[in-house]
C-alpha positions as CSV (number, residue, x, y, z in Angstrom):
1,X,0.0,0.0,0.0
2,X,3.1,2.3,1.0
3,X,6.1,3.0,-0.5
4,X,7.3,3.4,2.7
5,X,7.1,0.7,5.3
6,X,6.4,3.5,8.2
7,X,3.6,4.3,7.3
8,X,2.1,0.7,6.8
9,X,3.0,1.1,10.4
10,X,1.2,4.3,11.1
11,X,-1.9,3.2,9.2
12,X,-1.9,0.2,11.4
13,X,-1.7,1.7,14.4
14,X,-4.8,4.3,13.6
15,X,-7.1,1.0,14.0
16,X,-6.2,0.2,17.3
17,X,-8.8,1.1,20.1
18,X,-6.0,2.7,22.1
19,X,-4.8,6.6,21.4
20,X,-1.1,7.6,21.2
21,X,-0.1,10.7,19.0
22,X,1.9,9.3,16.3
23,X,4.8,11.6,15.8
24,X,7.0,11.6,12.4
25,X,10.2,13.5,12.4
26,X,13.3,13.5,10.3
27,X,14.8,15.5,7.5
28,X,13.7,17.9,5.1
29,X,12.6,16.0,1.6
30,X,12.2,12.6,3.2
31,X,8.5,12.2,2.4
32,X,7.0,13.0,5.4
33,X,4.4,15.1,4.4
34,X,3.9,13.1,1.0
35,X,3.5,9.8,2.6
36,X,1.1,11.7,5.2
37,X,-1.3,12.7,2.3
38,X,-0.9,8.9,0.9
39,X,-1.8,7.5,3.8
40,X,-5.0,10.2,4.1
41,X,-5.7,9.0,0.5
42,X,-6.1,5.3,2.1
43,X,-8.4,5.8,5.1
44,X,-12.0,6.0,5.1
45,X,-12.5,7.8,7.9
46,X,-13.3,11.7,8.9
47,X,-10.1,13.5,8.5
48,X,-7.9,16.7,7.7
49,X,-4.6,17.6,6.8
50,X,-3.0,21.2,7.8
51,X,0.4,22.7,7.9
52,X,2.0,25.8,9.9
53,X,4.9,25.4,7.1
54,X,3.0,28.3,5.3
55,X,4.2,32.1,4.6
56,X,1.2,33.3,6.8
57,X,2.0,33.1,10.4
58,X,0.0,30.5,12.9
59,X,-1.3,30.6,16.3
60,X,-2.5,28.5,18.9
61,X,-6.0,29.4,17.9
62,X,-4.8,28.1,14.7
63,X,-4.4,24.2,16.4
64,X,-7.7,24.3,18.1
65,X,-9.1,25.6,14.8
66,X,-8.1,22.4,13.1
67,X,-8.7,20.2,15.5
68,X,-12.2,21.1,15.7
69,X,-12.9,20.7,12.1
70,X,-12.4,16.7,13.0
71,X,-14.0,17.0,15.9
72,X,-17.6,18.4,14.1
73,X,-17.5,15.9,11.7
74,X,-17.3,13.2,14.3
75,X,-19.8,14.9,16.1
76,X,-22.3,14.6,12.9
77,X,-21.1,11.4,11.5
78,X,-22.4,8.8,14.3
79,X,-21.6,5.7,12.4
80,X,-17.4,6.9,12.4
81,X,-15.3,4.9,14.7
82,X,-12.5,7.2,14.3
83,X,-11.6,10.9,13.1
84,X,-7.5,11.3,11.7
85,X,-6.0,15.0,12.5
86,X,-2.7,15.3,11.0
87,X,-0.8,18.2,12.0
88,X,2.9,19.5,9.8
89,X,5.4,21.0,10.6
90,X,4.2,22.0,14.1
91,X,7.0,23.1,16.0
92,X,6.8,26.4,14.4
93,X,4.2,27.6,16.3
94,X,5.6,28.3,19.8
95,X,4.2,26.8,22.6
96,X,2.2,24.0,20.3
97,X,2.5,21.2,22.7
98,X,0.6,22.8,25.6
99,X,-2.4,23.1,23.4
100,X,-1.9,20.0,21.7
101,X,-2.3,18.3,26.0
102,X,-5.3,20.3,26.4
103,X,-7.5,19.4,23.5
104,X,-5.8,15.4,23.4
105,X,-7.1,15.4,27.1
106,X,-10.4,17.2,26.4
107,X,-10.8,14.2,23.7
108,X,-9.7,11.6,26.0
109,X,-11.9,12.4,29.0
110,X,-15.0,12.9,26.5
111,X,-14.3,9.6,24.4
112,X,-13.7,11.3,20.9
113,X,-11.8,8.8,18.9
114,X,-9.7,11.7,16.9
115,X,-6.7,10.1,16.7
116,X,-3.5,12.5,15.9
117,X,-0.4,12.7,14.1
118,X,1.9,15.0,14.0
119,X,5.0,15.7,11.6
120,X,8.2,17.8,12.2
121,X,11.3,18.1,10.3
122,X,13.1,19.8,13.1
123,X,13.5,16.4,15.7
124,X,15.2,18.0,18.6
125,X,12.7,20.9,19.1
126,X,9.8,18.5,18.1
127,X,11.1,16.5,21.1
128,X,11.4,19.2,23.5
129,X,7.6,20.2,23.1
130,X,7.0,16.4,24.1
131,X,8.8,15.8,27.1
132,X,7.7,18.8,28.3
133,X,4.3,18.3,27.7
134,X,2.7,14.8,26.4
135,X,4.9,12.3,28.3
136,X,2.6,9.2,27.9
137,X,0.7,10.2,25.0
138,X,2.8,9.7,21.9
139,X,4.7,7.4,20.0
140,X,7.8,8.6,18.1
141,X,8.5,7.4,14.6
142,X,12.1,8.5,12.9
143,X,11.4,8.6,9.3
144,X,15.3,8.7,7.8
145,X,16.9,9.6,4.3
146,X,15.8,6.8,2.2
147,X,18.1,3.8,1.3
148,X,19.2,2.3,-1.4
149,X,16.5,-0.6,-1.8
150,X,13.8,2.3,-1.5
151,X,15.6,4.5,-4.0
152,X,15.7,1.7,-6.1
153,X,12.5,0.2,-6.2
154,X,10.4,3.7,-6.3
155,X,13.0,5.1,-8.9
156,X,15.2,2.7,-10.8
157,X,18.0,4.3,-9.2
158,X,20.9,1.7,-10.3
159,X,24.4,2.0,-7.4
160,X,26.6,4.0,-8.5
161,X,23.7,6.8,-9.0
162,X,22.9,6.6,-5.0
163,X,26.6,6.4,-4.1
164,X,26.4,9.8,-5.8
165,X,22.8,11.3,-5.7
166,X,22.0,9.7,-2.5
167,X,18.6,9.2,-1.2
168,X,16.2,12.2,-1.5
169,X,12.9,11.0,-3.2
170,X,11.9,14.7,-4.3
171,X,15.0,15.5,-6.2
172,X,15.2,11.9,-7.8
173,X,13.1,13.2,-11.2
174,X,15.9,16.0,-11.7
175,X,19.5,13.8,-11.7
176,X,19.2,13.6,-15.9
177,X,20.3,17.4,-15.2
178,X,22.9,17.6,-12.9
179,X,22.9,21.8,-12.8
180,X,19.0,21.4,-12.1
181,X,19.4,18.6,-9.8
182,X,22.1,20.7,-7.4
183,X,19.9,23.9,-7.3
184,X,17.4,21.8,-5.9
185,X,19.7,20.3,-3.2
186,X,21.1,23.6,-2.3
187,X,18.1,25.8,-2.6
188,X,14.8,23.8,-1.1
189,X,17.2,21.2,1.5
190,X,20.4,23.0,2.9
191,X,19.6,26.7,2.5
192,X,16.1,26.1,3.9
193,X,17.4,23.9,6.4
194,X,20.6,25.9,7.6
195,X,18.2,29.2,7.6
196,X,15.2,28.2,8.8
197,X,14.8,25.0,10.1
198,X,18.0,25.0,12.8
199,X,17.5,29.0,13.5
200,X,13.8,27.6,15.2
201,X,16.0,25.1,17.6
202,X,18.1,27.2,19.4
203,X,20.0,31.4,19.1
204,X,22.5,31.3,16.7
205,X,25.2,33.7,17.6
206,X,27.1,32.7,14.7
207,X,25.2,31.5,11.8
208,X,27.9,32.2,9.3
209,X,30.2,29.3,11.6
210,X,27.3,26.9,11.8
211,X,27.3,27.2,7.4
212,X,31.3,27.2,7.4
213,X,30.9,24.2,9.8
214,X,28.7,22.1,7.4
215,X,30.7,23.0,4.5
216,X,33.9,21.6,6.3
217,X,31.5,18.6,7.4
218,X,30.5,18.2,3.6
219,X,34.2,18.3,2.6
220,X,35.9,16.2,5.4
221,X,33.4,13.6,5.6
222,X,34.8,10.4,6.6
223,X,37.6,12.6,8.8
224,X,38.1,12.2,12.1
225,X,38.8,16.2,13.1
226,X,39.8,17.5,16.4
227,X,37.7,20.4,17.4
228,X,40.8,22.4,18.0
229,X,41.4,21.7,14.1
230,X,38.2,22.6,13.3
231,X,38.3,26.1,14.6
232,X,41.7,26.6,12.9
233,X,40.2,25.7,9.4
234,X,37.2,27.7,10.1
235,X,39.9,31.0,11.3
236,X,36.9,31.6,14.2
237,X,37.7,33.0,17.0
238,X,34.6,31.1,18.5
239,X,35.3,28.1,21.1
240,X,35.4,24.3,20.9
241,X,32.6,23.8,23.0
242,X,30.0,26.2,20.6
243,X,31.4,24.0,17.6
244,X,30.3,20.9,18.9
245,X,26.5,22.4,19.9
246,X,26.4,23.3,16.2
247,X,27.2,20.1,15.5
248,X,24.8,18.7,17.4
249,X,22.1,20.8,15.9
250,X,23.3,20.1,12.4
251,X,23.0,16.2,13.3
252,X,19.6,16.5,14.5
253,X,17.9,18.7,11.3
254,X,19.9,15.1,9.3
255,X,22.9,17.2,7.6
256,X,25.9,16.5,9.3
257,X,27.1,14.3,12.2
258,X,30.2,14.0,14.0
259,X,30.8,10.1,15.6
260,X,32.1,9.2,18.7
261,X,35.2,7.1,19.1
262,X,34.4,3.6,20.6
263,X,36.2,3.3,24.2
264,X,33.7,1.2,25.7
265,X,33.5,4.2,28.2
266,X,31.0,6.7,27.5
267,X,32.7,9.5,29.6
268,X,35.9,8.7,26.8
269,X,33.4,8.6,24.1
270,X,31.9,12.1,24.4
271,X,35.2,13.7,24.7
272,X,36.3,12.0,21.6
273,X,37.2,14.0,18.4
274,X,34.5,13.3,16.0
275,X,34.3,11.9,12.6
276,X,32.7,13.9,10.0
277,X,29.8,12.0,8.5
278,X,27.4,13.4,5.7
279,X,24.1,11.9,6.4
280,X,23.4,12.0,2.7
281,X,25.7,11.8,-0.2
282,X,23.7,14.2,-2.2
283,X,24.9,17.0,0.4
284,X,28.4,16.2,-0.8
285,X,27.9,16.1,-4.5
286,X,25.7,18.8,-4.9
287,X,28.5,21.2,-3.2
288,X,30.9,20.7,-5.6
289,X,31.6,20.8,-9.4
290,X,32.1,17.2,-9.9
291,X,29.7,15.1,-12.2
292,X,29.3,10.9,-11.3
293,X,31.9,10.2,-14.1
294,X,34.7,12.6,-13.1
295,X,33.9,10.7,-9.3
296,X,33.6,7.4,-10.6
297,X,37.1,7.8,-12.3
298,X,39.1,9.3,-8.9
299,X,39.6,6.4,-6.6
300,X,40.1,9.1,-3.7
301,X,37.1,10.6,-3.9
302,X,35.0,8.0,-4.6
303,X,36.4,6.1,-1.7
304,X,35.1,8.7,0.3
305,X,31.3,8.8,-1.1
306,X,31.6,4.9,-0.7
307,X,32.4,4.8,3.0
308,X,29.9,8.1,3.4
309,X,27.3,6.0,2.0
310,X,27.4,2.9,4.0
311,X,28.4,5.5,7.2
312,X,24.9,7.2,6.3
313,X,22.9,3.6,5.7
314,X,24.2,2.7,8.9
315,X,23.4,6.1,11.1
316,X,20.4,6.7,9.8
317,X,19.2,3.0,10.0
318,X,20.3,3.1,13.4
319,X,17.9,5.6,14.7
320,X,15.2,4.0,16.9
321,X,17.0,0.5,16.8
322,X,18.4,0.4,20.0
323,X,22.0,0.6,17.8
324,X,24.7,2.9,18.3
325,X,27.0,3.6,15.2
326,X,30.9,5.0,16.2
327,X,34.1,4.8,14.7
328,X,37.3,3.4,16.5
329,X,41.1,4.7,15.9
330,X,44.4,3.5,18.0
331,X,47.8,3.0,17.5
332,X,48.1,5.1,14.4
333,X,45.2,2.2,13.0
334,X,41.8,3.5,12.5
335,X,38.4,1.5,11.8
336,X,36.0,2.9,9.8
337,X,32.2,1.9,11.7
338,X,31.4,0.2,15.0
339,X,27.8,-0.7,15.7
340,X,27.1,-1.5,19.4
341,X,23.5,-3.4,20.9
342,X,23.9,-4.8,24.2
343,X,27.0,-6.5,24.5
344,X,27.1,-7.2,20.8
345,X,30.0,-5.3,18.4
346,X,30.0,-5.3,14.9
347,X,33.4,-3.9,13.3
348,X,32.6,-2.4,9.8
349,X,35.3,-1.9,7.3
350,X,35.2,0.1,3.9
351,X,37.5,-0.5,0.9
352,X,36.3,0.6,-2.5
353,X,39.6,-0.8,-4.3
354,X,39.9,-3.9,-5.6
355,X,44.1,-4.5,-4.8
356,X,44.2,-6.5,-1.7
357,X,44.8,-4.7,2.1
358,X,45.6,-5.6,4.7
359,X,43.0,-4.7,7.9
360,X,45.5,-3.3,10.5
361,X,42.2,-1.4,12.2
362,X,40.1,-4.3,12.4
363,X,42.6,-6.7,13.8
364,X,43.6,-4.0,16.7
365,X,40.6,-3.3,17.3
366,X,39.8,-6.8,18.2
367,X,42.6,-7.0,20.4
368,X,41.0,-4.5,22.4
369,X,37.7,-5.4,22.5
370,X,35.3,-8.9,22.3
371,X,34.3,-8.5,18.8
372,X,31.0,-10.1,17.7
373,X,31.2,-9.9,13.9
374,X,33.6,-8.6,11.6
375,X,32.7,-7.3,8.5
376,X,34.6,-6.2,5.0
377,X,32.6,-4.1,2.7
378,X,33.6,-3.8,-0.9
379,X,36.0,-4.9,-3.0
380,X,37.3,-9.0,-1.6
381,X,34.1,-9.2,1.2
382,X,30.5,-8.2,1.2
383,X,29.3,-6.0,-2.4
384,X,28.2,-3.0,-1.2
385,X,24.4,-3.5,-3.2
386,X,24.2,-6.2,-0.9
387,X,25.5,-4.3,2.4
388,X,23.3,-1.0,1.3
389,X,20.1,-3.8,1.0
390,X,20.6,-5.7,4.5
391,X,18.8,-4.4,7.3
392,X,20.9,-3.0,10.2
393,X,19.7,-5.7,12.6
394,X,20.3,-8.4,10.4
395,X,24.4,-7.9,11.2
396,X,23.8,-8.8,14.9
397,X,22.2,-12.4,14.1
């Protein structure tokens, strides 16, 4: 029914007896809003769709005002069993969740089945209006950059094209044009994002540093880079500990990440220098002048869209898993991924050649540490179509 599997979820979950607002946050262009209408398309029941992602300004009285068109048609329509309210892009009406407890409440204690859900591509501020106010009311559903299977099966996208693309459904129909295809990127995902989006989470002080930080990010990804380097590339007179909030905020609007080096100790972890990841290739590509070919043909840098790629799979498959994803360097030998459940390790290497290396990283790293699985992806272990198609939790069985 869904292109998605979420939202086979999310359908499934609107039968049930029981209320829980259903919330879907991620990234901007990751089909949350499309795959809301679908799923509106599907249902039979009362039901509206409204958005605060609009050039006119919203209010609380806005909320209520939506809410209660759900509400009157339940009212009229005694043979519904349920009403759907789905609410986008919420968080940029301030002070959304209070409102959202009252009327949810008002519902709950009167017996109106209007069942909610809510979408966000700002996560951190989306979860901040929820701990604060609807603890025990919700449900929270990550909805991630799209792999390679789903890029694949919704648009014949064949490898090498999401290596280099990477997985944004809306900008899929635009690739045949490169020039068209980067615009897009740029314009409607990182300009919108770094501008809007992140300027809702938190003050800024230095919004020119948070952009010169995702460039770097963009550039460097795969890296491990000190914070101490970071500000010396960035020639900001601003302080390690503001680079790694912007960080932070980058990773949670789905642009940019910065890993943790595996210690087994969390205190070691978080003081760690981080690894630059681009949680989507596209990011990468669309930032520079270089077409798929010219890529394709520089082992170097497409090396380092190969181990983006399968660094991106893994973080944003990892989301909601119970999976942590980190990288692990010692002794002048580095390892490229480390996924952690429990007491189970997965070490993940990348090598996009095809002359045969040796695996310094892996084998000190398993000196160090009781290894549960070892894994070689690329060139002389697992193809990377088939690594890119496994899910995440299929490496811990």
């Amino acid at each position: 029914m869904y292109k998605r599997p979420i939202y086979q979820e999310i359908y499934n979950r609107l039968q049930e007896p029981r209320r829980f607002i259903q919330v879907l946050t991620g990234p901007r262009q990751t089909g949350k809003t499309t795959g809301a209408r679908q799923l509106l398309e599907t249902v039979k029941d009362p039901s509206a769709y409204a958005t605060a992602d609009e050039p006119t300004l919203k209010d609380l009285t806005w909320i209520a005002q939506q809410w209660e068109v759900v509400r009157s048609v339940l009212e009229r329509d005694t043979d519904a069993v349920r009403g759907i309210l789905i609410l986008d892009e919420i968080q940029k009406i301030p002070g959304w969740s209070e409102i959202v407890k009252r009327l949810w409440d008002e519902d709950s204690a009167a017996g109106v089945p209007l069942h909610v859900v809510i979408l966000g591509s700002s996560p951190l501020l989306v979860q901040q209006g929820l701990t604060e106010s609807l603890a025990g009311r919700f449900e929270m559903n990550y909805v991630s950059h799209w792999s390679y299977p789903e890029m694949q099966n919704a648009f014949d996208m064949d490898l090498d094209e999401y290596v280099y693309y990477g997985g944004y459904p809306g900008a899929a129909g635009l690739i045949q044009d490169r020039r068209r295809w980067a615009r897009y990127i740029v314009d409607a995902l990182i300009e919108t994002t770094l501008s809007r989006d992140i300027l809702l989470m938190t003050r800024i002080n230095k919004p020119a540093l948070l952009r010169r930080l995702f460039e770097l990010g963009c550039s460097h990804s795969g890296q491990i880079l000190s914070y101490q380097k970071m500000v010396g590339q960035l020639q900001d007179a601003g302080n390690t500990t503001t680079l790694a909030h912007y960080l932070n905020l980058l990773s949670g609007a789905g642009l940019l990440t910065g890993l943790s080096k595996y210690a087994g100790n969390h205190v070691r972890q978080k003081a760690s220098s981080p690894k630059l990841l681009a949680l989507n290739t596209g990011l990468m590509t669309a930032t520079n002048h270089f077409t798929l070919e010219e890529m394709r043909r520089d082992g170097d840098k497409w090396g380092r869209l190969v181990e983006t790629v399968v660094g991106a799979s893994l973080f944003n498959a990892a989301v909601g898993e119970n999976i942590n994803v980190y990288y692990w360097s010692g002794r002048n030998r580095e390892l490229d991924f480390v996924l952690e459940s429990g007491e189970d390790i997965v070490a993940i290497e990348v090598k996009s050649t095809a002359r045969k290396q040796n695996l310094p990283g892996m084998t000190e790293f398993a000196k160090h540490f009781p290894v549960t699985r070892k894994l070689l992806v690329g060139s002389q272990g697992i193809l990377l179509h088939d690594f890119l198609s496994t899910p995440i939790k299929s490496w811990f069985q």
